[in-house]
C-alpha positions in Angstrom: 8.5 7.0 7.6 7.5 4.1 5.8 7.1 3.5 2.2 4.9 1.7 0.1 6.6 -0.7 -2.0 6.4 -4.3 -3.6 9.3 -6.1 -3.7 7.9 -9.3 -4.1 9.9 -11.6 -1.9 10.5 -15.5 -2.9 12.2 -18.5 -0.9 14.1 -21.2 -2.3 15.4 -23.9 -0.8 18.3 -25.2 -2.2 20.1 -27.8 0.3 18.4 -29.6 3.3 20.7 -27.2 5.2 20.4 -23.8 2.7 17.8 -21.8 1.5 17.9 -18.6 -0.3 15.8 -16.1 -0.1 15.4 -13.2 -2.7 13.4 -10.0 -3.6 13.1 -7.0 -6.2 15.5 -4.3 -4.9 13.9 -1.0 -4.1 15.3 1.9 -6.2 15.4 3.8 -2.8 17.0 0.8 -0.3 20.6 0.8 1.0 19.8 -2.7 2.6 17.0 -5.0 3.4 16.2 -6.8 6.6 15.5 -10.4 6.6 13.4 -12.0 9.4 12.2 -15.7 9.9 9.8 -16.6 12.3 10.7 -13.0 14.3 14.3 -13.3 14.2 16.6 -11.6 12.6 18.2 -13.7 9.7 20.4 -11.4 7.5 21.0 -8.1 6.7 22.0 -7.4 2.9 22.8 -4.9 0.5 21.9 -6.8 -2.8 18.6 -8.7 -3.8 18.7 -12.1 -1.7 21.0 -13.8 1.1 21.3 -17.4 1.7 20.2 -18.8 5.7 21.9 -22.0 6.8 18.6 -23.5 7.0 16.1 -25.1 5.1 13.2 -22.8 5.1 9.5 -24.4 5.0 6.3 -23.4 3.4 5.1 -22.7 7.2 8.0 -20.8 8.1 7.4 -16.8 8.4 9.5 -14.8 6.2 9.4 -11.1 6.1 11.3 -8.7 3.8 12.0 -5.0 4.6 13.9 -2.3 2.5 15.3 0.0 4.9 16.4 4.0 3.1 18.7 7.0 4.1 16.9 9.1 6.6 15.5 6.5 8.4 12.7 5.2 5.6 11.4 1.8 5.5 9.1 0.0 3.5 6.3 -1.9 4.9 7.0 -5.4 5.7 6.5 -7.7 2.9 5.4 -11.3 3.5 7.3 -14.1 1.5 5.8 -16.7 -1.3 7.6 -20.4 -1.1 8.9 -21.9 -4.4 9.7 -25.0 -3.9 
């Protein structure tokens, strides 16, 4: 089942080798998936994870809250703040 939700998902980078990546939690979420470029980057419980990895305007960041009983929210596209 997926669920419609915005949880507006932002990448910083802070080191040439570190970037963070963050998000609004989801009131329904017991973790979020973190993909870049279509592999898996982290797996977290809270709002945002650090990658060991500057990440790029042109890299392809998706977010997705994943719930009890198997509910996920759609996957939400990253915007780069440099």
């Amino acid at each position: 089942m997926v669920t419609h939700v915005n949880i507006s998902v932002i990448v910083t980078p802070v080191a040439p080798t570190l970037s963070t990546i963050s998000w609004k939690t989801d009131p329904s979420a017991i973790r979020y998936q973190v993909n870049i470029d279509g592999k898996l980057a982290c797996i977290s419980t809270t709002n945002s994870c650090n990658v060991l990895q500057l990440v790029g305007p042109a890299a392809d960041v998706k977010v997705q809250a994943k719930g009890n009983s198997q509910t996920e929210s759609a996957v939400v596209d990253a915007a780069y703040v440099a």
